[in-house]
C-alpha positions, 0 to 999 in steps of 0.5 A: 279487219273490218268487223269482228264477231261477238259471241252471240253472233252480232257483229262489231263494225270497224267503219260506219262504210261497212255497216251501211253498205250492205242492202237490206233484202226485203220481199215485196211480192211473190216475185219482187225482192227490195235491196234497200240500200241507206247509199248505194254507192259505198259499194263503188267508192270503196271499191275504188278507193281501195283500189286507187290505194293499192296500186299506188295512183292516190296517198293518204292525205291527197284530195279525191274529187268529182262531181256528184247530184247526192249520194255519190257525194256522200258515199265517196266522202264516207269513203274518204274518212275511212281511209284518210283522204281529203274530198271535194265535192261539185255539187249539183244545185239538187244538193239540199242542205241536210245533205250538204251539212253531212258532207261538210262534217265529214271533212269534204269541201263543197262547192255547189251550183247555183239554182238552176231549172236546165240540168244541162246546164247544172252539168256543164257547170259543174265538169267545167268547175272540175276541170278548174280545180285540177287546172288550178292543182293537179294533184287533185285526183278526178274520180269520174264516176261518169266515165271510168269503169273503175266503178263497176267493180264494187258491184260485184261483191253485191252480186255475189250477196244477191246471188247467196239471198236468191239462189239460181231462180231466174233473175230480173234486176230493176233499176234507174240507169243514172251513171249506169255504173250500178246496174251495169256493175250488179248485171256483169257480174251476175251475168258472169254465172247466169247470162240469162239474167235480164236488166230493166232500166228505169229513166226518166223524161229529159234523159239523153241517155236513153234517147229521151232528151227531147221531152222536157219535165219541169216537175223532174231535175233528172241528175242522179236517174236520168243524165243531160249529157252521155255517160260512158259508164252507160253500156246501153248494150245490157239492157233488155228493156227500158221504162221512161216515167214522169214524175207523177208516176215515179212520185206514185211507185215511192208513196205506194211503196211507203203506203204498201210495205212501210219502206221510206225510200227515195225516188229512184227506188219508187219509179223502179218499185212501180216498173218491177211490179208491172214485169212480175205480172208479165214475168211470173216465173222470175224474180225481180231485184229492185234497186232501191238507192236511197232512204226518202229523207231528201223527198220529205217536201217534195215527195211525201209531204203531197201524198194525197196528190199521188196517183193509185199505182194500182191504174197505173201501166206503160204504153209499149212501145216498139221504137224511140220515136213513139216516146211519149209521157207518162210512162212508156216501156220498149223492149230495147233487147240489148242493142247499142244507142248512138243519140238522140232522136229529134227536138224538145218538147214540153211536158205539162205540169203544174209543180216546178223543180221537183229532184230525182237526185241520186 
């Protein structure tokens, strides 16, 4: 039994995982709902490791591991302590020390990549890094949040919650594309009732992933929204538009969304909060499911802290655009209508900027 009712109608929960889990819904606008998660990604790693229990892949005692660039990491860890396993971590080099402190506590063993400006690299290091652990024992069980569909599954009961808040109204969900496990997951399964249902994709400059891999963002780390590597998990077939912004501009939807509403969140749930309140002004008869990832703890310095230097999001809009290779910063926006991606489309090229290394981590 994972929570028991009191006779007022509160609820005692048997793990923190249950607590947390769930989103808080809050109503930004006419048509834009925040689900505002603490880590989103309980959903997934609970699924799975129950899953991996069950049906006998994994025993208690054994060593989950997988590389993660944040929350990942700590909600497989939390996922770990509820159901007595052991975790490692790869870390990736956008891990801060608040974060890590917590993995470490929860009985994980990290190992971190060294400080890096090439997320490229960062990434290469940290698959290679698996790959020795599992050589070196081959117990370990590697979780691949990247590639295995297994992870789509947690989403699935979120849908169901979505579906119960917002009723059969048309629905938009809004969020960054990461490993593409979450929006991917919540879009299947409420597609499952409704195929009408559109998904928007938030990336970042940088990103392979939606053919952005040519412009580099020294403000912008970009593990956790974006990928410097292709992701299996990304089924580019379920979006109906995608939004590429900079980091000033995802930097201006999370202070805006602080300043606008009182919500500290991260910033994924900043860029996605600025790209939903654009599509509610075009769209006004749909509802807009933001995903919001993360609390802002992580983005204290270098997010809030420069809140004078944030642009009005008010000015703020895309340039859209009809084929990648009219990509260009800050903020481009193309109807992408659900079609498969195959690569990238040509050379790197600079964003100027003058801040360095400032994350999106997720």
């Amino acid at each position: 039994m994972s929570a028991v009712a009191s006779a007022t109608g509160a609820v005692v929960h048997e793990h923190i995982t249950d607590a947390i889990k769930a989103p808080s819904l809050i109503r930004l606008s006419r048509n834009v709902v925040l689900a505002r998660f603490e880590t989103l990604k309980v959903y997934a790693t609970l699924g799975v490791v129950r899953s991996l229990i069950a049906d006998g892949t994994v025993r208690i005692g054994q060593t989950l591991v997988d590389s993660s660039s944040g929350i990942y990491a700590l909600a497989l860890a939390m996922a770990c302590h509820r159901h007595g396993l052991r975790c490692h971590i790869v870390a990736s080099t956008t891990v801060d020390a608040t974060m890590r402190a917590q993995l470490e506590i929860l009985g994980a063993t990290v190992d971190q990549m060294p400080p890096s400006a090439d997320l490229r690299l960062d990434q290469r290091r940290r698959v290679e890094r698996v790959r020795e652990l599992l050589d070196r024992d081959p117990t370990m069980h590697w979780m691949r949040q990247y590639h295995d569909p297994v992870h789509y599954l947690g989403y699935a009961e979120l849908a169901d919650l979505a579906r119960a808040a917002l009723g059969p109204l048309p629905l938009t969900v809004v969020g960054s594309v990461g490993t593409g496990a979450s929006t991917g997951g919540l879009v299947e399964a409420l597609r499952a009732d409704d195929p009408d249902v559109r998904l928007v994709g938030v990336q970042p400059f940088g990103s392979v992933t939606f053919g952005s891999d040519r412009f580099t963002d020294p403000d912008a780390i970009i593990a956790g929204i974006g990928s410097a590597i292709p992701f299996d998990n990304v089924h580019h077939d379920l979006y109906d538009d995608v939004h590429w912004l900079d980091f000033r501009h995802a930097m201006a939807g999370t202070v805006g969304l602080l300043r606008e509403h009182a919500v500290f969140a991260g910033l994924s749930t900043g860029a996605a909060h600025l790209v939903a309140a654009w599509e509610a002004r075009r769209r006004p008869e749909r509802t807009h499911l933001v995903i919001g990832a993360d609390t802002g703890h992580r983005y204290t310095e270098r997010v809030f802290a420069r809140h004078r230097e944030a642009l009005d999001p008010a000015r703020l809009a895309p340039v859209e655009i009809d084929a990648l290779d009219d990509l260009a910063p800050p903020w481009s926006a193309m109807h992408w209508a659900r079609r498969d991606y195959q690569g990238p489309v040509r050379g790197p090229v600079l964003i100027p900027t003058q801040h360095h290394r400032e994350g999106w981590a997720s």
